[in-house]
C-alpha positions in Angstrom: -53.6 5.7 -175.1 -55.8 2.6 -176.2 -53.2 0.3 -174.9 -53.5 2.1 -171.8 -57.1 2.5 -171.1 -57.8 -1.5 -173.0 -54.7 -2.9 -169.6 -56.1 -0.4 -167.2 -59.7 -2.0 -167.7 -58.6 -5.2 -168.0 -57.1 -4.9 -164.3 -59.8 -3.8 -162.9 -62.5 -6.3 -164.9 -59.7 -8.7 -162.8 -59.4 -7.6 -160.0 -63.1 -5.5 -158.7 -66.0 -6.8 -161.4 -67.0 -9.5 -158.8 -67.2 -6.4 -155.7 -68.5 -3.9 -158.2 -71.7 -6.7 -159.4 -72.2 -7.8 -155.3 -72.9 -4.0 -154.7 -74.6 -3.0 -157.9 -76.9 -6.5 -157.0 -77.1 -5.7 -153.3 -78.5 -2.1 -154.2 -81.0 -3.2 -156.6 -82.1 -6.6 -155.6 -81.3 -7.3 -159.3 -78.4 -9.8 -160.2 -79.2 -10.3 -163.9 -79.8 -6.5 -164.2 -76.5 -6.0 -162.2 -74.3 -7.8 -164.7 -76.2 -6.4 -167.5 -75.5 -2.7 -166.4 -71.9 -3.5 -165.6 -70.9 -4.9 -168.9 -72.5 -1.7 -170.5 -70.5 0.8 -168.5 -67.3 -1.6 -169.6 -68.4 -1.0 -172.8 -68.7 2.7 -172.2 -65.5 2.6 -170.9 -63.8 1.1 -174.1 -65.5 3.7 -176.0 -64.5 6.9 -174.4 -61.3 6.0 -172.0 -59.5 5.7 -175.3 -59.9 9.5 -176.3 -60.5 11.1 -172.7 -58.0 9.3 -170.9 -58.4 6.8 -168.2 -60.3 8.5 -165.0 -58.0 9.1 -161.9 -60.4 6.2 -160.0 -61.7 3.5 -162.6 -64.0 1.7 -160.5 -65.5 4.5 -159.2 -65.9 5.5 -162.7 -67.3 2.1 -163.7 -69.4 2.4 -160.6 -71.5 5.7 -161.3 -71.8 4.6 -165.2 -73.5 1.2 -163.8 -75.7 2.6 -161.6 -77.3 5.5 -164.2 -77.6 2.1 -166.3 -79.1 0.1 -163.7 -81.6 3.1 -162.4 -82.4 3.7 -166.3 -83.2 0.1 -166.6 -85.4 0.3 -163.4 -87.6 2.9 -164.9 -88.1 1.0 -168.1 -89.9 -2.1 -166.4 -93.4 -2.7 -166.9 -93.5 -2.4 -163.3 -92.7 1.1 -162.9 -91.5 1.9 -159.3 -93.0 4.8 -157.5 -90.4 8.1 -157.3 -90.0 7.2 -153.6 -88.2 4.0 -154.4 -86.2 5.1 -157.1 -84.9 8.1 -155.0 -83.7 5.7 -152.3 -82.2 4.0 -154.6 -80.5 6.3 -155.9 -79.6 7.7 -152.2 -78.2 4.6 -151.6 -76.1 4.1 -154.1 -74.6 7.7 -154.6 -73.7 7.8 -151.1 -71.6 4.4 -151.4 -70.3 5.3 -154.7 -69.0 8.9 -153.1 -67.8 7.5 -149.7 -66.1 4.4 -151.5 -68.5 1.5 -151.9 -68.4 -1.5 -149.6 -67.2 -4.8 -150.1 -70.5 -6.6 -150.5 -69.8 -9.6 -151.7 -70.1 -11.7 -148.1 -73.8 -10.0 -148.7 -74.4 -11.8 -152.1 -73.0 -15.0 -151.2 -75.6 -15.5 -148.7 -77.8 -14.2 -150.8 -77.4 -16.7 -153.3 -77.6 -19.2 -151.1 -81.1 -18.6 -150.1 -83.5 -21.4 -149.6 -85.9 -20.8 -152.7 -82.9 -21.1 -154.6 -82.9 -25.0 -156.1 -79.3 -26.2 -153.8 -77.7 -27.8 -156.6 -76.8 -24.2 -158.4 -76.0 -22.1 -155.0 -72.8 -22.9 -155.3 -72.3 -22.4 -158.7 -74.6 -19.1 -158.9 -72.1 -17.8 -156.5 -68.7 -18.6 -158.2 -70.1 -17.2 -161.2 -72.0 -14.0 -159.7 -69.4 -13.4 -156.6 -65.9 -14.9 -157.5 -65.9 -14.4 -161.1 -65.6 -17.4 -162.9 -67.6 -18.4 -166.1 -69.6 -21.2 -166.5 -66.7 -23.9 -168.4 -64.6 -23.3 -164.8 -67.7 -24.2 -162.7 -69.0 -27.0 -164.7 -65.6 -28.4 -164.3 -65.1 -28.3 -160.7 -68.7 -29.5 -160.3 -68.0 -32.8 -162.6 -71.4 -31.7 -165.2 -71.4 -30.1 -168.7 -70.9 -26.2 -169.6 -74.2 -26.5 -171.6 -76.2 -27.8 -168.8 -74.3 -25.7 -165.9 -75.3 -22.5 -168.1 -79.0 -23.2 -167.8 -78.8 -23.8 -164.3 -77.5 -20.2 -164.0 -79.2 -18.6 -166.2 -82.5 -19.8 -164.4 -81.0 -19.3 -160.9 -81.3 -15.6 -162.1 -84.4 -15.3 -163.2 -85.8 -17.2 -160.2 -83.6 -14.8 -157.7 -85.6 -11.7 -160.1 -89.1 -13.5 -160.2 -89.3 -14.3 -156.7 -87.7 -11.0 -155.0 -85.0 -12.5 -153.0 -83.0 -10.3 -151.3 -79.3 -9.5 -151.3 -78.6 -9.0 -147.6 -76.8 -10.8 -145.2 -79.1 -13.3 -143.0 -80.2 -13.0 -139.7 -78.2 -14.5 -137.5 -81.1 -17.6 -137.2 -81.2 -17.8 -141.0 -77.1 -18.4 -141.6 -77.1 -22.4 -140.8 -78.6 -23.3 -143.3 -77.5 -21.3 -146.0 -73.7 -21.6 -144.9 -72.9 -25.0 -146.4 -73.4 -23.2 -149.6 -71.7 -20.7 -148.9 -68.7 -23.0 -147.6 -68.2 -25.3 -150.9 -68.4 -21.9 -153.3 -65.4 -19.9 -151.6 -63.7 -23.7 -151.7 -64.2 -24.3 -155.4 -63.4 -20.9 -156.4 -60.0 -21.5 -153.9 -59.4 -24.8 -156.0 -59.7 -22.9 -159.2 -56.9 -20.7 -158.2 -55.1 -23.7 -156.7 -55.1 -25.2 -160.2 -52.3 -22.4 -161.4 -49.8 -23.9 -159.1 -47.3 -21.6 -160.1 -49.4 -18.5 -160.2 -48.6 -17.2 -163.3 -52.3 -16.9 -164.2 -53.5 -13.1 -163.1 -57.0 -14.5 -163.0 -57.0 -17.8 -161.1 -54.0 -16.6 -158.7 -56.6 -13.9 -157.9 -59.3 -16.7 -157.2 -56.8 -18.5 -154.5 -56.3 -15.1 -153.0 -60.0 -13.6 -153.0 -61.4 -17.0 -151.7 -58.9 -16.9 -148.4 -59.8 -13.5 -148.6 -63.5 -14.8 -147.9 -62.9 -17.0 -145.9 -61.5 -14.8 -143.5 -64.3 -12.5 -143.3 -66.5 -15.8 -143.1 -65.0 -16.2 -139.5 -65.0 -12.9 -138.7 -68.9 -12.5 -139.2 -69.6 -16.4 -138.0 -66.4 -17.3 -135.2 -68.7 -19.4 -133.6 -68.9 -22.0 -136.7 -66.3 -24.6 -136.7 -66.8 -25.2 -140.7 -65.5 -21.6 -141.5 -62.6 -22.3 -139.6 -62.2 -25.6 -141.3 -62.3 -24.0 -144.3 -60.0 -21.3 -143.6 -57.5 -24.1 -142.5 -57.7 -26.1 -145.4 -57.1 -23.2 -148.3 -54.0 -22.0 -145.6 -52.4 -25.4 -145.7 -53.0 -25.8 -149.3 -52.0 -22.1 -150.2 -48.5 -22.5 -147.8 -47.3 -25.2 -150.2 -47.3 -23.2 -153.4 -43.9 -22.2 -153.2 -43.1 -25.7 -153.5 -45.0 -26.9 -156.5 -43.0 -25.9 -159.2 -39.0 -26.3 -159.4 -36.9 -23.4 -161.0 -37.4 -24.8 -164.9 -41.2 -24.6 -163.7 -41.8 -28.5 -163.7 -44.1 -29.8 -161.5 -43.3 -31.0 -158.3 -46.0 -34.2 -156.5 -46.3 -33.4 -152.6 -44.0 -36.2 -151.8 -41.0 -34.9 -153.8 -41.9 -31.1 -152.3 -39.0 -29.3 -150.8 -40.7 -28.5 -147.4 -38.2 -25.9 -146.8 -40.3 -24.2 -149.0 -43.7 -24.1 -147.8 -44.8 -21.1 -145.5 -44.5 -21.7 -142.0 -46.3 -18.7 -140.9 -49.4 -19.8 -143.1 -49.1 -22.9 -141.9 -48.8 -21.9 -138.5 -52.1 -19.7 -139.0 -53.8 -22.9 -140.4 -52.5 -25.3 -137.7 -54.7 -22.3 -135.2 -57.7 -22.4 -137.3 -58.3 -26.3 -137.4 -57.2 -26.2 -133.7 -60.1 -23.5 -132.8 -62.6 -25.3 -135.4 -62.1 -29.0 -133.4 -62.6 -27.5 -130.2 -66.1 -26.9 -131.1 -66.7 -30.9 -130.8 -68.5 -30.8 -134.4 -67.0 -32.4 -136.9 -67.5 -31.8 -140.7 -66.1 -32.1 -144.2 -63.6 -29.1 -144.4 -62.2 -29.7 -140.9 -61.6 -33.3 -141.8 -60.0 -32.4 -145.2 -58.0 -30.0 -143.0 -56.8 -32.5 -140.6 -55.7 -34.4 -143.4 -54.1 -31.9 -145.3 -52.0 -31.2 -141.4 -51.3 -35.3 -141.1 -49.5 -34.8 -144.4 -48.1 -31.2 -143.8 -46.5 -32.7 -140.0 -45.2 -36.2 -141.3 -43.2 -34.6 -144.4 -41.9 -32.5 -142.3 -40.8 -34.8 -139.4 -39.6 -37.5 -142.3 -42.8 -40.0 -142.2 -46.6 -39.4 -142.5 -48.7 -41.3 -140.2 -50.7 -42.8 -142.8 -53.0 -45.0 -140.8 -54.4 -41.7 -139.5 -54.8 -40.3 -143.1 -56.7 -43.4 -143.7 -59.0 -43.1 -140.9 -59.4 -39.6 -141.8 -60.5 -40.1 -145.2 -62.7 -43.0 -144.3 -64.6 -40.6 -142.0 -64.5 -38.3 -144.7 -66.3 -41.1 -147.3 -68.6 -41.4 -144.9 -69.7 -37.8 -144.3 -69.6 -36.5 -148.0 -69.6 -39.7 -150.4 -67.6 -37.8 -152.2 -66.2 -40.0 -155.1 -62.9 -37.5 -154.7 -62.2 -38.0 -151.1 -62.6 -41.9 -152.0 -60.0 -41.7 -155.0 -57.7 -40.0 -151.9 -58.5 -42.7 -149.9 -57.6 -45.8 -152.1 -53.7 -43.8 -152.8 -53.2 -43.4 -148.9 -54.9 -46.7 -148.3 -51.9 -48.6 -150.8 -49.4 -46.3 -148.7 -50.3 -48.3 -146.0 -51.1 -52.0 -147.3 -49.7 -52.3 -150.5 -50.9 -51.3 -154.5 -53.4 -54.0 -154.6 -55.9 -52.9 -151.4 -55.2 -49.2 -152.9 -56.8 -50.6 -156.7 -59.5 -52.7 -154.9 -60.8 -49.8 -152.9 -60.4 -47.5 -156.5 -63.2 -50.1 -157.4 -66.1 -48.9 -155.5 -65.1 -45.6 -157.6 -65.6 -47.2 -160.7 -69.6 -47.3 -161.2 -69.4 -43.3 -160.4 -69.4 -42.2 -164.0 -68.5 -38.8 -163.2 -64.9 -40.3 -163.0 -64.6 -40.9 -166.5 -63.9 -37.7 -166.9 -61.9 -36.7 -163.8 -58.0 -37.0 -164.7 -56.6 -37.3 -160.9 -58.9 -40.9 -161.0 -57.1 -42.3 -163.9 -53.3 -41.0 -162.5 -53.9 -42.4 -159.0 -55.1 -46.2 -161.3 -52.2 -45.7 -163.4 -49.5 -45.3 -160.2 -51.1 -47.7 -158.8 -51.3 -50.6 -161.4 -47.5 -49.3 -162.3 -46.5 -50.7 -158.2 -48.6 -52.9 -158.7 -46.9 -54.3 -161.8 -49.6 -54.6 -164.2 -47.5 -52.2 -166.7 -49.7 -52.2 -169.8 -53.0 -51.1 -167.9 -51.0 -48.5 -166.0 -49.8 -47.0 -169.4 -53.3 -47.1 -170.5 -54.5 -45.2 -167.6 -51.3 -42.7 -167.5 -52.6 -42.1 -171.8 -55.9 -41.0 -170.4 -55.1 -38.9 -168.0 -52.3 -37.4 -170.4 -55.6 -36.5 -172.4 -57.8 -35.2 -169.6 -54.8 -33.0 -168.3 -54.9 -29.4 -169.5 -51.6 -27.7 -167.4 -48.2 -28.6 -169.8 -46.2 -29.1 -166.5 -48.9 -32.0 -164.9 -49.0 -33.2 -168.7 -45.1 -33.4 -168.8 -44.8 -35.1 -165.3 -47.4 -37.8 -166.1 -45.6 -38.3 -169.8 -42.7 -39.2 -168.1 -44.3 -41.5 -165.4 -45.4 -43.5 -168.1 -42.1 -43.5 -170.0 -40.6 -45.1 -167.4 -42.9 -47.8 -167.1 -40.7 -51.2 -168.2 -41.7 -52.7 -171.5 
């Protein structure tokens, strides 16, 4: 029976903590308070699914627990609210926690991103609040420490608490300039999942699905903004080439080694729609130029050739929108595709004085392949060492050990 009840918890922890804290924060105007009261009715439910058995719906269960929490810890403030407001909160809640309670989490995203909110942790308050993910994963895909990103969230709440922001979603007026925000969090938490390219992480092959997930309500509440269709295309194009990542002993397999057979037309099909309905807007931005990239590469391979000059062009309009030091990494590997190792190390240069490369292991893989063509052999197994040692999945680790076995003496 504790086996039971400890897997049955665990799935839905998985699989509905990040809906169960949007509507607990949504109904309260609380986020801190929301998590708080959540991780006391897990506890709860450790203690007493054991010996009465796991309830017949778990996240309702979890649901009614949190909110007696979160109401008890209402009335315990300093502040104490007036009988009116705690009975409509209560009458809110009840009534979503009988009827089945709504997906909020579209609600809290926006939330998060509201303007009082310092922008450099809307994104991250989001992945962590919304998608799920702890503070090591988002200080990773944001290139800063785990210490520092933890501050950052920690007074992002107390900010969103102080200052009374509200969990709803915007006005229709209020949206553009929270959606960029809103935009890079679903992406990140999609390139968490993406990192498990063989999905045989529960956790992060539930990120790749509940991003696309959001991102297709994005479009549904906002079918007007080319960016969420962007979006939408990009994670579809990435997402169709999973099947193709991994061979049958599990090694990893480099896009232009990928059995296109493979890859999902139908997704691919729905992405090729997407970017197609964001471009006919006439407003171009970052995801519907990574899109277009990701299609250049997705149509070549399949038709035998990529048109790389267009890649190129593509990812120099892309340096010049975002200054990302990714997209320009991306740039220098198509840029040798089409003139040769030594323009591809040159432009790898202008990377160099980023810092935040040091770090970054695809940096030091693209240098390595690149000095390896370009024969300077001893620097490429240099480079290929470090990014052995920044490379956490054993299949990447594997592929780039034997790249750099095969460099010649």
């Amino acid at each position: 029976m504790h086996e039971q009840a400890h897997n049955t918890l665990e799935t839905v922890v998985r699989n509905s903590r990040a809906k169960l804290v949007a509507f607990l924060a949504v109904g309260s105007g609380d986020l801190a308070a929301a998590e708080d009261a959540l991780s006391e009715a897990f506890a709860s439910a450790l203690s007493n699914w054991p010996q009465d058995g796991c309830p017949q719906n778990p996240e309702a269960w979890l649901l009614t627990v949190a909110r007696r929490k979160l109401i008890d810890a209402v009335r315990r403030q300093r502040e104490i609210p007036s009988s009116e407001e705690l009975e409509e909160l209560e009458g809110a809640m009840e009534a979503d926690a009988e009827n089945g309670f709504p997906d909020q989490r579209l609600a809290l995203l926006f939330a998060c991103a509201h303007p009082a909110i310092d922008p450099v942790v809307r994104a991250p308050l989001m992945l962590q609040a919304v998608l799920g993910l702890d503070a090591t994963q988002i200080a990773n895909a944001f290139l800063v420490s785990p210490a520092a990103m933890a501050q950052r969230l920690v007074r992002a709440k107390i900010k969103i608490r102080d200052a009374r922001i509200p969990f709803r979603v915007p006005e229709r007026a209020e949206l553009p300039e929270r959606l960029d925000a809103v935009l890079n969090a679903i992406y990140a938490c999609y390139a968490e999942g993406w990192a498990d390219a063989a999905g045989a992480d529960p956790v992060r092959m539930e990120l790749a699905t509940e991003a696309i997930f959001m991102g297709r309500l994005l479009v549904e509440l906002i079918p007007e903004e080319p960016e969420a269709w962007g979006l939408l295309a990009l994670m579809l194009f990435a997402e169709a080439r999973r099947p193709a990542r991994r061979d049958a002993r599990g090694e990893f397999v480099s896009l232009m080694q990928q059995d296109h057979r493979l890859w999902d037309r139908q997704m691919i099909a729905e992405a090729e729609a997407a970017l197609s309905r964001a471009s006919g807007a006439g407003m171009i931005g970052r995801f519907q130029l990574e899109a277009a990239i990701q299609s250049a590469h997705t149509d070549g391979l399949q038709r035998g050739g990529v048109d790389w000059s267009a890649v190129v062009r593509l990812y120099d309009a892309l340096v010049q929108l975002t200054g990302s030091p990714v997209a320009e990494i991306n740039r220098a590997m198509a840029l040798a595709e089409l003139e040769g190792p030594r323009a591809g190390l040159y432009a790898l240069e202008w990377v160099r004085t980023d810092k935040r490369v040091n770090g970054y292991q695809p940096y030091w893989a693209v240098r390595a392949s690149l000095l390896a063509r370009a024969g300077k052999n001893e620097q490429a197994r240099q480079a290929y060492e470090i990014a052995i040692g920044l490379e956490s999945d054993p299949a990447v680790r594997r592929y780039l050990q034997h790249l750099c076995g095969e460099l010649p003496e």
